[in-house]
C-alpha positions as CSV (number, residue, x, y, z in Angstrom):
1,X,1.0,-14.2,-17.7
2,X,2.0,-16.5,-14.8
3,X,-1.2,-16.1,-12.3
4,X,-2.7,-19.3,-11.0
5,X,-5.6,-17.9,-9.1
6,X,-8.5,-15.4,-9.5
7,X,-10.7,-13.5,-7.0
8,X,-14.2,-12.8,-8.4
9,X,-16.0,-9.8,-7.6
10,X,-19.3,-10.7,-8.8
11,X,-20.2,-13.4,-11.7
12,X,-22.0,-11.0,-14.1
13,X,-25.1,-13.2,-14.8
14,X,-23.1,-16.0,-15.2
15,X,-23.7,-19.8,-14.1
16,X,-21.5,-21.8,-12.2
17,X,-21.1,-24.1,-15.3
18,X,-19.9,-21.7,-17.5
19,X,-17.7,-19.7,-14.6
20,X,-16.4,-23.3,-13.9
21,X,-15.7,-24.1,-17.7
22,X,-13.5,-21.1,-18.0
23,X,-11.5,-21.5,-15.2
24,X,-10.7,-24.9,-15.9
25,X,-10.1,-23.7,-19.8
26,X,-7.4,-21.5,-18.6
27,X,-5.9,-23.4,-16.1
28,X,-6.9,-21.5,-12.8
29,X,-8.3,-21.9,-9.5
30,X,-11.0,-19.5,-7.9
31,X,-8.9,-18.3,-4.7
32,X,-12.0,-16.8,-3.4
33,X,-15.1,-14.3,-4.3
34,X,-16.1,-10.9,-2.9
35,X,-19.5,-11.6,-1.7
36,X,-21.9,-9.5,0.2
37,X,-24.0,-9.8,2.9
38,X,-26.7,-9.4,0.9
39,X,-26.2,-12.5,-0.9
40,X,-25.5,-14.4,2.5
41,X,-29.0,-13.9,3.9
42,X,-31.2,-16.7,5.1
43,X,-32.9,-17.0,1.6
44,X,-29.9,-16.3,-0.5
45,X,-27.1,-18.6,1.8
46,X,-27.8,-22.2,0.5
47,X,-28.0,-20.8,-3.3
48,X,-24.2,-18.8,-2.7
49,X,-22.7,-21.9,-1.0
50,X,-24.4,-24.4,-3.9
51,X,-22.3,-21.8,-6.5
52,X,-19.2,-21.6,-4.3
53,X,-19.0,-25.5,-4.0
54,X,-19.7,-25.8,-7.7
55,X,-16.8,-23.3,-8.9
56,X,-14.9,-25.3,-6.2
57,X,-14.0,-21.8,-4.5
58,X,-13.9,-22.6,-0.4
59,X,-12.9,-18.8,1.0
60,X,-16.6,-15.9,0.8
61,X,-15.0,-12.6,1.7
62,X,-17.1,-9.9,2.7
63,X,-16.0,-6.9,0.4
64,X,-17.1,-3.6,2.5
65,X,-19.6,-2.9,5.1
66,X,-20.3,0.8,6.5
67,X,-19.9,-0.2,10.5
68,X,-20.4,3.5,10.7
69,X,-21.6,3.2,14.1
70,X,-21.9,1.0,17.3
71,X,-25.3,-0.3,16.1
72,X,-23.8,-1.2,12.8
73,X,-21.1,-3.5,14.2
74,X,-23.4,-5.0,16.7
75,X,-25.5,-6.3,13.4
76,X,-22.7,-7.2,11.8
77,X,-21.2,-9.1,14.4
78,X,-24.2,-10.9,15.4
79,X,-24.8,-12.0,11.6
80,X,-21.3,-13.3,10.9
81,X,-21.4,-15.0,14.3
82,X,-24.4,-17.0,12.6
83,X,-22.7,-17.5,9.0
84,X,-19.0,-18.8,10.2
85,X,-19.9,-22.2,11.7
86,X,-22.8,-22.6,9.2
87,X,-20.2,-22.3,6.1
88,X,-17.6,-23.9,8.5
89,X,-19.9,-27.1,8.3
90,X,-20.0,-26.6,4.1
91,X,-15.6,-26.5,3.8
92,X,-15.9,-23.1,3.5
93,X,-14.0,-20.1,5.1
94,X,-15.1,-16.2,5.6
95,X,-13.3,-13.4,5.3
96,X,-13.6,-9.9,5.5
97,X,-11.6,-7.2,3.7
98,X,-11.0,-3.7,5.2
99,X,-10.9,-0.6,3.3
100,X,-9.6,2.6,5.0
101,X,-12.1,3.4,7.5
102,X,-11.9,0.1,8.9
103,X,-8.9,1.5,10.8
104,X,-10.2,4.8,11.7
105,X,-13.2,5.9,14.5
106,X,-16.4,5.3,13.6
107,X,-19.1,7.9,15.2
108,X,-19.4,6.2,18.4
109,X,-15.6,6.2,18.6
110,X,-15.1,2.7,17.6
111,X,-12.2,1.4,15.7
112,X,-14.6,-1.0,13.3
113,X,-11.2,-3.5,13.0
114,X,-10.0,-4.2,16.4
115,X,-13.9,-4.5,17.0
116,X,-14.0,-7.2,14.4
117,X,-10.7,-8.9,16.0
118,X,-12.4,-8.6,19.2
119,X,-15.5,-9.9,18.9
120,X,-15.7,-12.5,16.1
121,X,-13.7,-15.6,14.6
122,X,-13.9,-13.6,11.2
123,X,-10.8,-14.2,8.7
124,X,-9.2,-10.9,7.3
125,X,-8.3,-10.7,3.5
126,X,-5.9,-7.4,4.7
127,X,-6.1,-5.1,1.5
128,X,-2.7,-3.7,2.6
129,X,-3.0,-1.0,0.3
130,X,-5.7,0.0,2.2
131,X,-4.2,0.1,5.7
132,X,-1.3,2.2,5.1
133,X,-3.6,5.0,2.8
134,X,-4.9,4.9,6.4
135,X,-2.2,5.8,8.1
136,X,-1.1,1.8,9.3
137,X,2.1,-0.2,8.7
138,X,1.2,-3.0,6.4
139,X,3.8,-5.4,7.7
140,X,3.3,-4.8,11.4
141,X,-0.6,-5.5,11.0
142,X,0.2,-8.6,9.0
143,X,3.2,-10.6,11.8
144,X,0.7,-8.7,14.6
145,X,-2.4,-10.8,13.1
146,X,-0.7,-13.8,11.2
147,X,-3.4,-16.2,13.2
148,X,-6.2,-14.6,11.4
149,X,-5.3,-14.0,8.4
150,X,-5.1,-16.4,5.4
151,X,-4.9,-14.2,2.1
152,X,-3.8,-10.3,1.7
153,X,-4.6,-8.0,-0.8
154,X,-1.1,-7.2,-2.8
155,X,-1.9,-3.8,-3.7
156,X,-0.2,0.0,-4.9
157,X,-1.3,3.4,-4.7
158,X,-0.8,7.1,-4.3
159,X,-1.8,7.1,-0.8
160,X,-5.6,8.0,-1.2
161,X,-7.6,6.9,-3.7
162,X,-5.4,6.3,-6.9
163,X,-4.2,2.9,-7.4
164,X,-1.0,2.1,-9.3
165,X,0.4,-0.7,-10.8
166,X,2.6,-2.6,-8.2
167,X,5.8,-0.7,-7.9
168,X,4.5,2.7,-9.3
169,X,3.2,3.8,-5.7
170,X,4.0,4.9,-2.5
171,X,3.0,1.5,-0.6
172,X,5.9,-0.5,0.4
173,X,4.6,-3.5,-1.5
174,X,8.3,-5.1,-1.5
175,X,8.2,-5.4,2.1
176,X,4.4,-6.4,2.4
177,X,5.4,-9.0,-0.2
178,X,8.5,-10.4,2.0
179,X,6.7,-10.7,5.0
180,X,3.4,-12.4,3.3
181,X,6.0,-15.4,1.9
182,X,7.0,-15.8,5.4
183,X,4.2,-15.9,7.1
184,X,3.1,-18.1,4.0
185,X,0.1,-16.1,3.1
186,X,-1.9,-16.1,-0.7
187,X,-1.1,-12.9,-2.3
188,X,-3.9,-11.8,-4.9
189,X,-2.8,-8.9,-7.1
190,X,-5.9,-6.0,-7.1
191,X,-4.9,-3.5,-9.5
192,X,-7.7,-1.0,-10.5
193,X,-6.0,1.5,-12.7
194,X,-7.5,-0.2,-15.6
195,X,-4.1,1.8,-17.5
196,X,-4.7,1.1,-20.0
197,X,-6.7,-2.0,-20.1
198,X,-7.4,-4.0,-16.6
199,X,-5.0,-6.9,-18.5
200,X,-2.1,-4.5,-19.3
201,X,-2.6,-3.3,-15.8
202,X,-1.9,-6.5,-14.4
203,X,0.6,-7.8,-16.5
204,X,3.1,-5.2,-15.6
205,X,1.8,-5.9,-12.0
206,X,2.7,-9.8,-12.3
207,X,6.0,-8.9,-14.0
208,X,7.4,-6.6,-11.3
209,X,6.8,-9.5,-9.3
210,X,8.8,-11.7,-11.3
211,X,11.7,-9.2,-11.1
212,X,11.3,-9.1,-7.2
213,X,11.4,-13.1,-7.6
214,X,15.0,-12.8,-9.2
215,X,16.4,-10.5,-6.4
């Protein structure tokens, strides 16, 4: 189809050997992987980074976290100050990735984003998709934040929770697109229609793309 990169969200039971195998198979890299906290735990942390290094993937992005409340980002913070130099040391960047309510109050009145900008030397993957169903311009959070921010989520939707292909939506995913190749940010594709099959889906996504690339 044209992509050179994947994002794994989970392995599915699979070794680093075989996940490794395939990629190199099929000619692609592992751009990064969506990996919880829970995997990033003192016990878990030298068994994730062993995996990472063997399916030569260098970025971890945090996927979600509630950060409901004051005491929520305080734990979060505290364990993410502990995990960046530590994977710093191993080659290895991390991320976190906002959904909706990352932009919005919390319960203590906190906005859980601009506490995360704030507070911590975290990297954002910006699910852009994400930020303007909540009610924020994409592009303006993108040149406002360019310093922290490595990868973006290239993403379409109604405006709530129903994802489109890119360039069926309401997101203005031809401008998010502009600005990411200027600011020279990796764009990964996250289409979760699944219409009718999760590769249809994102072959029309890649060929919109390649129609933008001729304008």
């Amino acid at each position: 189809m044209g992509y050179s990169y994947v994002e794994f969200a989970g392995f599915m039971g699979h070794s680093a050997e075989e996940i490794k195998k395939w990629l190199d198979q099929y000619g692609l890299k592992a751009s990064g992987t969506h990996t919880g906290l829970s995997a990033l735990t003192d016990d878990q942390l030298e068994e994730t980074i062993a995996y990472h290094k063997a399916i030569d993937c260098r970025d971890i992005i945090i996927p979600y976290e509630k950060l409901e409340n004051k005491a929520d980002i305080d734990a979060f913070v505290e364990r993410v100050s502990v995990l960046i130099p530590r994977l710093e040391k191993e080659g290895i960047r991390l991320h976190y990735h906002n959904h909706a309510h990352e932009f919005q109050k919390n319960q203590d009145g906190l906005i859980p984003e601009e506490e995360l900008l704030k507070r911590t030397d975290i990297l954002l993957e910006v699910d852009t998709y994400w930020a303007f169903s909540a009610g924020m311009d994409p592009v303006s959070f993108l040149k406002e934040h360019k310093d922290r921010i490595r990868v973006i989520h290239l993403k379409d939707g109604m405006g709530g929770d129903e994802g489109k292909s890119l360039g069926m939506g309401k997101a203005p995913v031809k401008e998010v697109r502009k600005t990411a190749i200027e600011l020279g940010l990796d764009m990964v594709v996250e289409s979760e229609g699944l219409d009718p099959t999760g590769l249809e889906e994102v072959e029309r996504c890649i060929n919109f793309l390649k129609e933008e690339d001729k304008q």
